[in-house]
FINUKOL-529777 format. One record per residue (C-alpha): residue in three letters; residue number from 1; x, y, z. Coordinates in Angstrom, 3 decimals, decimal comma. Layout:
<rs>
  res    n         u         v         w
  ALA  NUM         X         Y         Z
...
</rs>
This chain:
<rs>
  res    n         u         v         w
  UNK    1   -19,006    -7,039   -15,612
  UNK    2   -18,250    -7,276   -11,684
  UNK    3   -15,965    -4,961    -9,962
  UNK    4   -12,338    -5,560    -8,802
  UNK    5   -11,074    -3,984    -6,362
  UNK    6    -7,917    -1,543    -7,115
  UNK    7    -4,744    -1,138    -5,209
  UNK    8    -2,441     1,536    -6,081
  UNK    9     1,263     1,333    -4,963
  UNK   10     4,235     2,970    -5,312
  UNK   11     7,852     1,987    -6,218
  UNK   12    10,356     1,186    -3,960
  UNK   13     7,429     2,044    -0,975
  UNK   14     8,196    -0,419     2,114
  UNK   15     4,017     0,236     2,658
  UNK   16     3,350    -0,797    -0,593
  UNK   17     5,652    -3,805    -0,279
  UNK   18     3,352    -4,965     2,500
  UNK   19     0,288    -4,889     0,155
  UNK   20     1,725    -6,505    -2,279
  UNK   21     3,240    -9,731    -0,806
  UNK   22     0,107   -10,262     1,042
  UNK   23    -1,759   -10,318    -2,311
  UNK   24     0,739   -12,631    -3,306
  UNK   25     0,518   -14,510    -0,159
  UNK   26    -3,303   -14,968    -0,221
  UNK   27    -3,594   -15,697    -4,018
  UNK   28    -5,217   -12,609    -4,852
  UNK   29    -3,522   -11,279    -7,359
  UNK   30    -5,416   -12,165   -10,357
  UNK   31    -8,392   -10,451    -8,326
  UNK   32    -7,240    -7,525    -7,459
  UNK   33    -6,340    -4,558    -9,901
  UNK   34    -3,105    -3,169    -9,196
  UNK   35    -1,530     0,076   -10,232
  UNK   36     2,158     0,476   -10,013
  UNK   37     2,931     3,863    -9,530
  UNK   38     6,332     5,700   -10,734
  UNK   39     7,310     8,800    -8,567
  UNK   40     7,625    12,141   -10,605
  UNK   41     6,028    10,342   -13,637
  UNK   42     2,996    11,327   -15,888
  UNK   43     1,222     8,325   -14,375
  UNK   44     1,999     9,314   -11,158
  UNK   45     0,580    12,839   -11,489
  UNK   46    -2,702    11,324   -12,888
  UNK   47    -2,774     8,772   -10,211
  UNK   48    -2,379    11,245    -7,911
  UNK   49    -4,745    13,886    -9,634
  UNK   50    -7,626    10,932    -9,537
  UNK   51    -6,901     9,912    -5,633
  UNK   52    -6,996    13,352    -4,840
  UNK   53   -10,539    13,735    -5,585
  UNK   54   -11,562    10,990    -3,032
  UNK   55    -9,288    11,168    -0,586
  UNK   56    -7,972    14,822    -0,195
  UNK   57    -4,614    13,732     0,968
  UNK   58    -2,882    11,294    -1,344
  UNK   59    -0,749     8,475     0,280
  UNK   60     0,431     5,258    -1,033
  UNK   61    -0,288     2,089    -0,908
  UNK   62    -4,029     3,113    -1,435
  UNK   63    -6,892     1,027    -2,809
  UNK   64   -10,373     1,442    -4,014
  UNK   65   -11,662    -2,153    -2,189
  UNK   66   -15,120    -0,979    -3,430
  UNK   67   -17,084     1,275    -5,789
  UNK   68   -16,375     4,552    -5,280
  UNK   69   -14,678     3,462    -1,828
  UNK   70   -11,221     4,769    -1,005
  UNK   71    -8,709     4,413     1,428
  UNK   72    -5,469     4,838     2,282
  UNK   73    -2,746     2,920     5,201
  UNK   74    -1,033    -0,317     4,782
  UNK   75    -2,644    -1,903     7,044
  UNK   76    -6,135    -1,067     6,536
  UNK   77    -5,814    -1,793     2,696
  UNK   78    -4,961    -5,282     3,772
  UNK   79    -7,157    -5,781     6,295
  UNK   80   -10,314    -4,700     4,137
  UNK   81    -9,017    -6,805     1,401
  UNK   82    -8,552   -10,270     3,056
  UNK   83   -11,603    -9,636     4,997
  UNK   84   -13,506    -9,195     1,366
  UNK   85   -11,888   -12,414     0,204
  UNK   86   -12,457   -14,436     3,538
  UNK   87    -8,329   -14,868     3,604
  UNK   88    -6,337   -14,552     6,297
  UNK   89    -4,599   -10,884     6,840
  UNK   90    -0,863   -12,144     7,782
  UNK   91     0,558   -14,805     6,572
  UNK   92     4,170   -16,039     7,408
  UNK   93     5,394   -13,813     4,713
  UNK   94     4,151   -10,837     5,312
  UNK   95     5,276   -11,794     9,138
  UNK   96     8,746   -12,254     8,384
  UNK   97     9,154    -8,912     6,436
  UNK   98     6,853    -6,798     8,940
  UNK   99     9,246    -8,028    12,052
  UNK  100    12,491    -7,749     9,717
  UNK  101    12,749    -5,774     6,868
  UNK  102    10,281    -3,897     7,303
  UNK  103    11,051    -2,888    10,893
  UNK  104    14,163    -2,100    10,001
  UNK  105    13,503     0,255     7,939
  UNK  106    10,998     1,835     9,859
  UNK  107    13,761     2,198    12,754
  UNK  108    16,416     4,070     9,981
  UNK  109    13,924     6,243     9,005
  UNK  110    13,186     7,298    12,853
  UNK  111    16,937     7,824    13,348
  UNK  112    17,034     9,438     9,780
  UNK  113    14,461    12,123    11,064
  UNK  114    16,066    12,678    13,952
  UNK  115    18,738    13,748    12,538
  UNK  116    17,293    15,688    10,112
  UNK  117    15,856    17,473    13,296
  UNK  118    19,160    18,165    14,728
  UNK  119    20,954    19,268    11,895
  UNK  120    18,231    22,029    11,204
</rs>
């Protein structure tokens, strides 16, 4: 029985968004286990609960690319992954929502803190 790697990601998580349509993207679905993760759910406690033990702090999207291998960031899920599978990292996808969407909502979250900051 061979290994396949394991992403976990959470709902409505623009990180996690990133993992997933570059799985989609490079066709690696079917090879890669993925674990949708609820907030403030039973699952989401065990997840949690598990990750904790191997990575201290628990963040999502995070992925187990080998094992007993964790990690955690976006970015570094998806590079590890593609460069396991010989695939590409970005594809125009994943391009269009990293420079749109995804930027976006990086920006409203920036102003969103700030005025979180000046409000307190």
């Amino acid at each position: 029985m061979s290994f396949r790697p394991v992403v976990y990601l959470k709902e409505k998580c623009p990180f996690s968004m990133k993992v997933r349509i570059f799985l989609v993207e490079a066709g690696l679905q079917d090879r890669v286990e993925v674990k949708d993760v609820a907030p403030g759910t039973e699952q989401d406690r065990a997840v949690r609960s598990e990750l904790e033990t191997h990575l201290g702090k628990v963040s999502f999207p995070s992925a187990q690319p080998a094992p007993g291998e964790y990690m955690t960031d976006s970015d570094a899920v998806v590079g590890r992954l593609a460069s396991d599978a010989g695939v590409p990292a970005r594809g125009p996808l994943l391009e269009a929502y990293v420079e749109g969407p995804f930027q976006q909502l990086m920006q409203l979250h920036k102003e969103n803190t700030e005025l979180r900051k000046q409000q307190a």
